[in-house]
N, C-alpha and C positions, 0 to 999 in steps of 0.2 A: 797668462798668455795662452789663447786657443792654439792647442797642436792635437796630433793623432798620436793616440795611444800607442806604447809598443805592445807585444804577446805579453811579455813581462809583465807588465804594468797593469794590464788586463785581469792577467790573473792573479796578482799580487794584490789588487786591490777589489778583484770579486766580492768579498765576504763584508765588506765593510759597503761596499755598495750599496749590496742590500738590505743592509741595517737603517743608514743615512739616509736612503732615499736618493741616491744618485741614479738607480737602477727604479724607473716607474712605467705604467702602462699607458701609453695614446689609443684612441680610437677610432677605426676611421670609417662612416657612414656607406650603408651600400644601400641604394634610392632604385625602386622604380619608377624610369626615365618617360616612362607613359605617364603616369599619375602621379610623377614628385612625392610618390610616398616613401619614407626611410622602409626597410627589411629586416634590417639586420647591420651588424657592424664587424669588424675584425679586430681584435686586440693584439697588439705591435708592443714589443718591451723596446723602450729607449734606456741611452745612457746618457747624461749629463755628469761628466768631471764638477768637481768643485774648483778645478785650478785651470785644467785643458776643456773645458767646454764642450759643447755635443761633440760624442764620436758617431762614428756610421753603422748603421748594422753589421754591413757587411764587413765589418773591419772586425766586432768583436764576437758576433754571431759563430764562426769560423773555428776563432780562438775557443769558446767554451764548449766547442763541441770535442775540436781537438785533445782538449784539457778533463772532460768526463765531468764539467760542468754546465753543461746546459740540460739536464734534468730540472737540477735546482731553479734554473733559471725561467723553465717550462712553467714547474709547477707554481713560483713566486708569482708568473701571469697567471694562471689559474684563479688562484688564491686572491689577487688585486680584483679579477672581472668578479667573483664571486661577493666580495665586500660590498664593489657597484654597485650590483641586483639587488643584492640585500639591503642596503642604504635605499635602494628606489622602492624595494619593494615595504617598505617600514614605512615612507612616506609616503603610498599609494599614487606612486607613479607608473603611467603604464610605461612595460619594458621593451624591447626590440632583443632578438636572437642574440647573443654575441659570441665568434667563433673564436676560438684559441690554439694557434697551431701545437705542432705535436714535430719534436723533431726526429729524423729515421734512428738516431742513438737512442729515442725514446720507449724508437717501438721493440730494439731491442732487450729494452729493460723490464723485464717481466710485469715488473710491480707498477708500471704506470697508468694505467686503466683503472687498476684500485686505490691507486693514491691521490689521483683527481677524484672516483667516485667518493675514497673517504673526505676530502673537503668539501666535494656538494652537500653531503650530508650534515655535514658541522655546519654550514651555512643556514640550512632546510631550501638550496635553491631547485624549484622544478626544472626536471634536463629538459624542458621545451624549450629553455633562454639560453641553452651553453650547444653551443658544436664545435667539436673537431678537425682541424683541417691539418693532412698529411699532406708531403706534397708529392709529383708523380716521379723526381727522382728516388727518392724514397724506397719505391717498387725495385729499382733494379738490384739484383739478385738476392732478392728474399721476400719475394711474391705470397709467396706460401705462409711467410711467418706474420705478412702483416694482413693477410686475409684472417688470419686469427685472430689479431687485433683490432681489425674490423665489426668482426662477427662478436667481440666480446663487446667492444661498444655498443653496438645494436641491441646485446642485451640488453643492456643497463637501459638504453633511449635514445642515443645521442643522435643524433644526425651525423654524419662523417662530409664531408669534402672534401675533393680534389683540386689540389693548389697549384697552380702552374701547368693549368694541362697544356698538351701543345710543344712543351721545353722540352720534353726529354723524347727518346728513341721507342718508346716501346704503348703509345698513346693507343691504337684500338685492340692491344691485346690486353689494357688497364679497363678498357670499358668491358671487356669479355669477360674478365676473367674478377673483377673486384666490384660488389656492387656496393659502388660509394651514392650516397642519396644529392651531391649539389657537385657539378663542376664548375668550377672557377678557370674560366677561357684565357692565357698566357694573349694579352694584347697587341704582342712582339710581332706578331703576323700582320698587324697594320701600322706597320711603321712605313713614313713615308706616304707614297699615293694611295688613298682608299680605293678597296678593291683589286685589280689584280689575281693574281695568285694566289697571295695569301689572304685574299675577301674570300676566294674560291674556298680554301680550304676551313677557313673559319664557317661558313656559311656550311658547309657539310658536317663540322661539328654540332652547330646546332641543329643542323636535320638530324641528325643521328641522335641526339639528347634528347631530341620530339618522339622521335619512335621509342625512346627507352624509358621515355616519362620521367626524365630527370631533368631536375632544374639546373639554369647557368647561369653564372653569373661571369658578366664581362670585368678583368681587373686590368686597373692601371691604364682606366679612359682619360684622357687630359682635355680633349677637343669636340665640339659636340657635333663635331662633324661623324669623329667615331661613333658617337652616340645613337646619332640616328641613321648610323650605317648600322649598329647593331640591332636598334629598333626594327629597321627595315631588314630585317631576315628573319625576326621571331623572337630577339634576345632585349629581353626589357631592362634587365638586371643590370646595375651599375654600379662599381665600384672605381672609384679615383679622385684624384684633382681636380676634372672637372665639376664635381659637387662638394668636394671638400679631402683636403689634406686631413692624417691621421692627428686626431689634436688630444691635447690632458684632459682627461675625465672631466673635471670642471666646466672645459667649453664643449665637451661632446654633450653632456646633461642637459645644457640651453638648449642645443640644436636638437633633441630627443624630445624636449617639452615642445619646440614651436614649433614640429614637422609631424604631420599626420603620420600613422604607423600602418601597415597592412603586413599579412600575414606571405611568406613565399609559396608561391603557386605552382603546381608540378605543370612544365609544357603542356601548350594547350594540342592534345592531339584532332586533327583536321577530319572529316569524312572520306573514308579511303579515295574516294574518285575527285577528292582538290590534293592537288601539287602545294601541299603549306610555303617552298621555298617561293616559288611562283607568288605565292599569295602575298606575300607581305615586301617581295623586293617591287620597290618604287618602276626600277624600270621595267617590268613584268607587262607582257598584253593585258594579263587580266587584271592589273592595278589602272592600266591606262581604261580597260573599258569601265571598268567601277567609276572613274574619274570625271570620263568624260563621256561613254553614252547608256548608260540606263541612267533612270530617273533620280530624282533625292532617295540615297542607299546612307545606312549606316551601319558599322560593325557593332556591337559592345555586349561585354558579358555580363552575365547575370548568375549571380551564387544564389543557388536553390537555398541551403540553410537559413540565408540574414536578409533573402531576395534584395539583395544589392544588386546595382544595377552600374557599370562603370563603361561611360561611353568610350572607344578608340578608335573612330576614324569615321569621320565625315565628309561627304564629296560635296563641292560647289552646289549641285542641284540640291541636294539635302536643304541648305542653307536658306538657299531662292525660297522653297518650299515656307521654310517658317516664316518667314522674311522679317520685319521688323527690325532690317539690320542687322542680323547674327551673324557673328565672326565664329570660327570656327573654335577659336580658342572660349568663346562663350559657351558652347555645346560644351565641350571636353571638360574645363575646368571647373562649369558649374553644377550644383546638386544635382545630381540627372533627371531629380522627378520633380525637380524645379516647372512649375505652373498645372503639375495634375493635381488635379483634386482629389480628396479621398476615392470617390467614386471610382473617377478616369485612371487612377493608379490600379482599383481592383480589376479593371477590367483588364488591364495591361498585362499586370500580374498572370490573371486569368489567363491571358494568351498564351503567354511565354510558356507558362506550365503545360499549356494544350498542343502546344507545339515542341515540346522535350518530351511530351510522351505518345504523338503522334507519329513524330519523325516526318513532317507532313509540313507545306506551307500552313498558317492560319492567318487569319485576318480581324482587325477591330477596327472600332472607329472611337477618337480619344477627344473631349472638348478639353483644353490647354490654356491659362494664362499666360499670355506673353508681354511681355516687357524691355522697352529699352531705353538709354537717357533721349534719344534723336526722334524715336517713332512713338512716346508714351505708352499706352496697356491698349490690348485686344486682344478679345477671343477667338480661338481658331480653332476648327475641326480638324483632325488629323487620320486617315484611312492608314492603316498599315501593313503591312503584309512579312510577316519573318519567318525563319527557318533558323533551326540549327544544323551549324555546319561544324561544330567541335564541341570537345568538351576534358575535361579534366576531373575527374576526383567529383566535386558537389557543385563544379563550376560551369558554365555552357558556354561557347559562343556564339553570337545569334547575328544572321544579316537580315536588315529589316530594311525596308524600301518603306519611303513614304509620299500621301500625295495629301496635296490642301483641299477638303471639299468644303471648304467654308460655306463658297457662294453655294454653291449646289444645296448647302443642310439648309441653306437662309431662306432660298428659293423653296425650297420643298414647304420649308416650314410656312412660307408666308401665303403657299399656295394653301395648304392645309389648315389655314384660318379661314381665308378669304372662301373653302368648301365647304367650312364646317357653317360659317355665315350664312352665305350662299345655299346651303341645305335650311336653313333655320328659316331663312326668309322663305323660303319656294315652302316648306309648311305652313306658313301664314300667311300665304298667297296664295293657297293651293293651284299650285305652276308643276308641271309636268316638261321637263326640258330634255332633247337627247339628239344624238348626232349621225349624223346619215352621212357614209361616205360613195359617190355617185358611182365610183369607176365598178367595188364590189359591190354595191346592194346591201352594204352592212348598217348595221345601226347598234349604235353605244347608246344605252338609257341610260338616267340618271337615276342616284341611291333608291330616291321615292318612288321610280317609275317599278322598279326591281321589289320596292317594301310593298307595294299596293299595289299593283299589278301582277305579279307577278312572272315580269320577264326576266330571259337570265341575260349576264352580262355581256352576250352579243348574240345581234340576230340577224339572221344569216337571211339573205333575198330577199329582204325587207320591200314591201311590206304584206308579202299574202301570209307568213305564218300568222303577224297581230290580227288580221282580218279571218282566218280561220278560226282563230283564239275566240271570236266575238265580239274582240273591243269594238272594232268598226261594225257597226250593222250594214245590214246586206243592201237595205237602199243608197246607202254612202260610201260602199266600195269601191265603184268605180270612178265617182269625183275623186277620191283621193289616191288611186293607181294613177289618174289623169296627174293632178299635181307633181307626182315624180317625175311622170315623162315631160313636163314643162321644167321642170327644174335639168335635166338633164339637158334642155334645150337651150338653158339661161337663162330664165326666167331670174332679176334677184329677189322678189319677195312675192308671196300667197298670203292670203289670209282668210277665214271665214269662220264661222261658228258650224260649228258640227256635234252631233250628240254623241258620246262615246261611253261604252260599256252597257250591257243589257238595260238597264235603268236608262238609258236616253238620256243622259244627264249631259246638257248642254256644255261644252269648250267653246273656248277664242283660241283656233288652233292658227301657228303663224310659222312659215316657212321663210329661211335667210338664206341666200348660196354666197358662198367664197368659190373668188376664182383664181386661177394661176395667172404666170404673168404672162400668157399668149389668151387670155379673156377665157380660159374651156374653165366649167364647173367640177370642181374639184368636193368640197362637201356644201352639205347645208345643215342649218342647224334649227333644230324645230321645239317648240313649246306648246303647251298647252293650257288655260288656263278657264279656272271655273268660272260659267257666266252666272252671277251672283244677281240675283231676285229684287229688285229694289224696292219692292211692295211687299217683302216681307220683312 
């Protein structure tokens, strides 16, 4: 028959607990809620009676502290997360952090910093898998004694954390005065309607975690409402129900293999002149303008060390931009460098690096496979243009605005056949073509006019410098001064044979005018071609 234990019974039946196996450790995953990646875990001692059935923490947690039992019980978790690691780490599985609290009768125990370090070492676990977590009642009135216990953990490696911040009475004199490396956010402040008050004050803890470059972790999320209330102020970290209840080794081991792992990231700190809280809360002007009036913009960071690249947050225009359908959760969710090619990734790469050490907008241009089940494959040009506006440790973050110049590369490109042609043919035609616009007196030659003539690429009052030049000889300069002033007049076409260049060597020179849409001449476009000898 399931009942609650009494004190008695509690500690009456301690010692065999822990022998039996009534007394084991659950664990309960903490995901970042931007990328569904696991972080890390917390290890929780349960009790399971053989007769009364689960007790509550809080019902024996109490008892064994009272009783000068809960060292043993400290260290018993210890000693279980250690076995884990070691079991993972023998079968070459990758591992995720796992923290184990520390209770304040702990810290008063001299010897407990040495007695968890001597089972790391029995195990051979690296303290990059194990942290710490005291909690912030803890602190009150023996500040001083567990800043020593802090400072001796640091020796060793460990990470420390702060469990329940927010609960107790003395919260910005713990940030002042204790530098613990992870705060763990007491979620009790959004109980009831999100935001509020207590959004208020949550939302200034993690500004204040941003400036102090320590990471948080939100505990005890159930709703994902909370979630991406958290999201939405800068807090990615999640710990609760809503990703999973603390479960027995066994099924924490499944979820550990089938859930990507990432490393915790210290706050991303922002460029002094952005307002970070501003930046990430949803109803923010400058989220609304990001949203809705600049162009396709996207945030996402990039780690200089592994050049990983993890998108988080793309606007509607972004989307339009790719097009092919792209939902946003296809950005976010998929490989990011999904459709570059080796090339178009160096170049990118290229940027990001030239703009983390410029501190400067830069800009590229990326050719991209795109894909989808509705629109099938196409290739798309992509112009960029990013900046870094944060960064962390070996991490950046970077806002890149994009536009589609597909058509415009296509154009370019088909124009630069159809010149390169066009120049091949006017060689074997020997054709002389260039363009005169009426209103200046300019003239645009073409490649060959510039290769074998020698003019430069615009000539100015056209046409007495070419006739100074000597192309035109002196008896045919003033018919072809005539011909402009007709074309000026409206004339649409001239034509004649004229000799040009000292050699007198006979052209079929031919005059075209474009007009606007009130009939005035606007350019003409003139050629010249060689009169070829038919008796020879």
């Amino acid at each position: 028959m399931e009942r609650r234990m009494n004190e008695a019974e509690f500690v009456d039946g301690f010692a065999d607990a822990l022998k039996n196996g009534d007394l084991f450790i659950c664990l309960q995953p903490q995901i970042n809620h931007n990328t569904k990646r696991m972080v890390g875990a917390e290890a929780l001692l349960r009790w399971k009676h053989s007769v009364f059935g689960m007790q509550y923490p809080n019902d024996f947690i109490p008892v064994l502290e009272r009783n000068n039992l809960i060292l043993q019980a400290d260290l018993f978790v210890f000693r279980k997360v250690c076995e884990f690691i070691r079991k993972c780490m023998d079968a070459h599985k990758t591992i995720v952090p796992i923290s184990v609290n520390m209770s304040r009768y702990d810290i008063y125990n001299n010897d407990y910093v040495e007695s968890i370090e001597e089972i790391r070492k029995e195990y051979g676990i690296p303290v990059k898998y194990l942290r710490v977590e005291i909690t912030e009642s803890s602190t009150i009135g023996g500040l001083e004694l567990i800043q020593n216990v802090v400072n001796r953990l640091h020796e060793y490696g460990y990470l420390v954390e702060m469990d329940d911040f927010g609960s107790g009475y003395s919260s910005l004199n713990i940030l002042k005065d204790l530098e613990v490396d992870i705060i763990k956010l007491d979620m009790r402040f959004l109980e009831g309607e999100i935001g509020g008050r207590g959004g208020i004050i949550i939302s200034s803890v993690v500004q204040m975690a941003k400036w102090l470059k320590t990471v948080i972790i939100a505990e005890g999320v159930e709703e994902m409402e909370q979630a991406d209330y958290m999201k939405s102020i800068g807090c990615f970290y999640i710990q609760g129900y809503l990703y999973s209840k603390p479960v027995p080794v066994p099924e924490f081991e499944i979820k550990m293999e089938e859930t990507n792992h990432e490393p915790l990231k210290p706050a991303m700190k922002l460029l002094e002149a952005m307002d970070s809280e501003k930046f990430w809360d949803p109803d923010t002007l400058e989220t609304l303008i990001f949203s809705n009036f600049v162009g396709g913009a996207a945030i996402f960071t990039y780690h200089k060390s592994g050049q990983q690249l993890d998108v988080l947050r793309v606007n509607e225009k972004y989307l339009k931009e790719l097009g092919m359908n792209q939902s946003e959760e296809d950005v976010i969710h998929n490989d990011p460098w999904w459709g570059f090619g080796d090339d178009a990734k160096r170049v990118y790469i290229k940027t990001i690096e030239k703009a983390i050490e410029s501190k400067e907008e830069e800009c590229c241009e990326t050719w991209r496979n795109i894909s989808s089940r509705c629109c099938g494959d196409d290739k798309i040009c992509i112009n960029t243009d990013m900046r870094v506006i944060g960064n962390a440790d070996e991490e950046y973050l970077i806002y890149a605005m994009i536009r589609n110049i597909t058509p415009e590369k296509r154009r370019y490109d088909l124009l630069m056949q159809n010149d390169t042609k066009l120049m091949k043919a006017a060689d074997h035609a020997n054709v002389y073509a260039w363009e005169y616009t009426v209103a200046t007196k300019e003239m645009r030659p073409c490649f060959r006019c510039m290769r074998d003539l020698g003019l430069p690429a615009l000539v100015e009052n056209y046409p007495e410098p070419v006739i100074e030049s000597g192309l035109f000889p002196p008896d045919y300069a003033d018919l072809y001064r005539d011909w402009h002033k007709k074309v000026e007049e409206g004339v649409e076409k001239l034509e004649g044979v004229i000799p040009l260049t000292v050699g007198r060597i006979p052209f079929h020179v031919r005059y075209t005018t474009e007009f606007d849409e009130n009939g005035k001449p606007v350019k003409a476009y003139g050629s010249a071609t060689m009169v070829v000898n038919s008796e020879e």
